[in-house]
Backbone as CSV, one residue per row, in Angstrom:
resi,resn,N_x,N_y,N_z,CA_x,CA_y,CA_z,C_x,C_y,C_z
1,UNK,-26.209,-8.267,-25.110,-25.376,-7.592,-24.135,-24.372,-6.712,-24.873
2,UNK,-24.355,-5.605,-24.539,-23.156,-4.776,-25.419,-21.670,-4.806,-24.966
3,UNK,-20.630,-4.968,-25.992,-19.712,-5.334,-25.706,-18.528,-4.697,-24.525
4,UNK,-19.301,-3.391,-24.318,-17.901,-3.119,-22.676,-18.870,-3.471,-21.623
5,UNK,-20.304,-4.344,-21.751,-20.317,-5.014,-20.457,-19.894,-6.303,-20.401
6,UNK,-19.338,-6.941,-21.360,-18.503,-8.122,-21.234,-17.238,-8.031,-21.199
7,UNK,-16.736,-7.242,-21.759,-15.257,-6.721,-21.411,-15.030,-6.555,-19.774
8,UNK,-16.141,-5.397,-19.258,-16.235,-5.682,-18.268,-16.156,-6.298,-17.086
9,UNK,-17.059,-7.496,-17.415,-17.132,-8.685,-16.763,-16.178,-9.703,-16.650
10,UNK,-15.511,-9.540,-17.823,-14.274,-10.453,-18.157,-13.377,-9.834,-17.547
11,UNK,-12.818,-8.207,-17.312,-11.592,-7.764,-16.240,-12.243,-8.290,-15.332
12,UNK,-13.353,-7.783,-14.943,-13.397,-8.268,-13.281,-13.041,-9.488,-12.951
13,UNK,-13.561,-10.441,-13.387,-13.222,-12.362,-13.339,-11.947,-12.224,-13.263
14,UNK,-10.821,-11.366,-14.354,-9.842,-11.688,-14.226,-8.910,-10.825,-13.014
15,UNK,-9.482,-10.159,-12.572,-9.277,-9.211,-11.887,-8.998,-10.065,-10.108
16,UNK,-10.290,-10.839,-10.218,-10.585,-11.418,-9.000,-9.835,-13.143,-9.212
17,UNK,-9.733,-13.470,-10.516,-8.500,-14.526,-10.326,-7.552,-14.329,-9.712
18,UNK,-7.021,-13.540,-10.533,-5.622,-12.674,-9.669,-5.400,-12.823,-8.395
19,UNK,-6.367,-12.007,-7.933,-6.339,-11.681,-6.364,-6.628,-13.114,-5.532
20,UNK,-7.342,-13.741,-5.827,-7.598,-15.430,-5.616,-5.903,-15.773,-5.679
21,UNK,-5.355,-15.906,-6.918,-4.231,-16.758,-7.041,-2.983,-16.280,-5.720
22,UNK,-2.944,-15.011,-5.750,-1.858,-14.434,-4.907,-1.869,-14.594,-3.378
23,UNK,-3.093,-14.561,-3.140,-3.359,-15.132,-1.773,-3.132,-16.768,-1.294
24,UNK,-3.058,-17.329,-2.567,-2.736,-18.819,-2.110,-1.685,-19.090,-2.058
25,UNK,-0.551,-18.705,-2.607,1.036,-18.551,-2.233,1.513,-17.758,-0.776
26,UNK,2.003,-18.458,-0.096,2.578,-17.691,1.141,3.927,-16.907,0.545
27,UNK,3.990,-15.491,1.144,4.658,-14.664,1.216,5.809,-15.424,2.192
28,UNK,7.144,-15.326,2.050,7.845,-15.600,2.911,9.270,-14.773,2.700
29,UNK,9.662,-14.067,3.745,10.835,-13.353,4.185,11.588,-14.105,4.393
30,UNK,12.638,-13.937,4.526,14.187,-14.862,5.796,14.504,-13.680,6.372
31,UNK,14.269,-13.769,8.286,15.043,-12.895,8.825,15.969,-13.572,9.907
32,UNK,16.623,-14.454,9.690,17.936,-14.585,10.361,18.170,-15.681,9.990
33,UNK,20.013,-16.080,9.413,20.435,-17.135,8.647,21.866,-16.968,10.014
34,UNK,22.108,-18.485,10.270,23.195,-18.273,11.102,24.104,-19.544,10.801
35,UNK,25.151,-19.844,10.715,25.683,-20.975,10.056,27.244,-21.491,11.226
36,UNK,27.851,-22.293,11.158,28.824,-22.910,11.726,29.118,-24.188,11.009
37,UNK,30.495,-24.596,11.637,31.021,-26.192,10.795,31.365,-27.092,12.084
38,UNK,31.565,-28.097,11.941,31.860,-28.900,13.086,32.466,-29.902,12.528
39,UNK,32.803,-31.066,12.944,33.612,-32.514,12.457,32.450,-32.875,11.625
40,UNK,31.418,-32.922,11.751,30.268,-33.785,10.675,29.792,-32.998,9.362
41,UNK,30.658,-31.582,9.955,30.082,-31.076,8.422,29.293,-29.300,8.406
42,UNK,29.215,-28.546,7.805,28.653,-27.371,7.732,26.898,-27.457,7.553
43,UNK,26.476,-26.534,8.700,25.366,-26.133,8.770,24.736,-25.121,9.015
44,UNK,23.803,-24.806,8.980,22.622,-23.418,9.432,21.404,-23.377,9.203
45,UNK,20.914,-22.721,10.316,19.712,-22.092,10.524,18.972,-21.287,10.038
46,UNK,17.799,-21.431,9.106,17.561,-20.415,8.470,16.122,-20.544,9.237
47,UNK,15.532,-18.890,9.256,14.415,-18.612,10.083,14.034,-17.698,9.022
48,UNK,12.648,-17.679,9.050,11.603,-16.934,8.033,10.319,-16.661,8.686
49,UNK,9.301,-15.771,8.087,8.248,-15.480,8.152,7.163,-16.001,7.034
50,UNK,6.202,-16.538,6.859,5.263,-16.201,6.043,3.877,-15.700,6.768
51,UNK,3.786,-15.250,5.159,2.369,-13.943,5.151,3.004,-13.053,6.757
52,UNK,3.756,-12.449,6.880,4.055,-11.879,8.311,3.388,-12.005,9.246
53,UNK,2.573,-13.595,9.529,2.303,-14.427,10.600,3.143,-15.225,11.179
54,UNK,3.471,-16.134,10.316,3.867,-17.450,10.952,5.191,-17.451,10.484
55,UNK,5.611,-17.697,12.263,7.554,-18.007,11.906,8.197,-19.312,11.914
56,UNK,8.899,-19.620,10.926,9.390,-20.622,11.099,10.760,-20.972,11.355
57,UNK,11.196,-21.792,11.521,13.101,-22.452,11.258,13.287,-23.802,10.582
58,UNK,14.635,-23.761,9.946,15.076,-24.819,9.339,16.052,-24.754,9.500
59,UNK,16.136,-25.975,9.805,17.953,-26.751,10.082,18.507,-27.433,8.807
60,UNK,19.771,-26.438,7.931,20.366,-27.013,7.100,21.606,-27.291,7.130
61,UNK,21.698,-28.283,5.964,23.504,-29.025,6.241,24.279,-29.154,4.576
62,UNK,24.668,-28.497,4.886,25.278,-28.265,2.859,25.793,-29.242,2.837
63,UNK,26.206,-30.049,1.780,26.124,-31.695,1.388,27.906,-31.321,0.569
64,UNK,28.407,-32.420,0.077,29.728,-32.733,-0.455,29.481,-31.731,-1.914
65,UNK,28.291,-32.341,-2.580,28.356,-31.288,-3.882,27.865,-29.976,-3.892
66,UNK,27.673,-29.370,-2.474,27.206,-27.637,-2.206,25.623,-27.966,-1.994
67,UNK,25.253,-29.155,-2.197,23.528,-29.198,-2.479,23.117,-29.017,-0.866
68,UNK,21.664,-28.370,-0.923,21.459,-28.093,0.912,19.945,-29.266,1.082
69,UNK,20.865,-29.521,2.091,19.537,-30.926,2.913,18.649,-29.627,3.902
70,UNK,17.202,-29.404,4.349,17.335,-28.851,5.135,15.700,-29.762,5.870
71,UNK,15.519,-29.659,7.004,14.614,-30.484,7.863,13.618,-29.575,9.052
72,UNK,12.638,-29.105,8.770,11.874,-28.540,9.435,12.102,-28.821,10.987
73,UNK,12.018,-28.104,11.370,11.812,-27.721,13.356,10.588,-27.657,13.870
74,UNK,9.773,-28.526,14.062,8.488,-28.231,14.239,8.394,-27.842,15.865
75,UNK,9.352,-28.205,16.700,9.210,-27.660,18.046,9.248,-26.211,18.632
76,UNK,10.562,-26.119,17.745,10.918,-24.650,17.357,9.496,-23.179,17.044
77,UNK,9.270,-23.853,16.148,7.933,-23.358,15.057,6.835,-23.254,16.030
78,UNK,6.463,-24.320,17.164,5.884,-24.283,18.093,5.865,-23.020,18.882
79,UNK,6.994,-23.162,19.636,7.592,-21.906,20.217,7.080,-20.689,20.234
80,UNK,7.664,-20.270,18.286,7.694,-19.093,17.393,6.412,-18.623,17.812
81,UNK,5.126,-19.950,17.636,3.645,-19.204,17.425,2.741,-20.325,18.196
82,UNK,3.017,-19.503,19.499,1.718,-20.255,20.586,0.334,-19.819,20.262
């Protein structure tokens, strides 16, 4: 086999890894973050897109050391995408 048809062959493979790998990661945006405090503590809403299908929300609550707890909405998410 002469060597730029394995070169060849070898971009393409790697060519089509690529494109394999990137598609298995969801794309995800944030389009609306909304926040408030109350007696129990500071929280917000963060809402996103992935792959610009599927919308989601999360309910977060920033913790004593700044660290963020946050807990999926699956009803919500429902909603988003009947």
């Amino acid at each position: 086999m002469k060597t730029t048809t394995i070169i060849t062959k070898l971009a393409l493979a790697a060519a089509c890894a690529v494109g394999v790998s990137a598609c298995a990661a969801p794309m995800r945006a944030v389009t609306h973050i909304s926040g408030w405090s109350n007696d129990k503590g500071d929280y917000f809403y963060l809402a996103y897109t992935e792959n610009q299908i599927v919308s989601r929300v999360k309910l977060c609550r920033i913790l004593q050391d700044n660290a963020v707890s946050c807990v999926e909405q699956p009803a919500v998410d429902k909603l988003l995408n009947p």
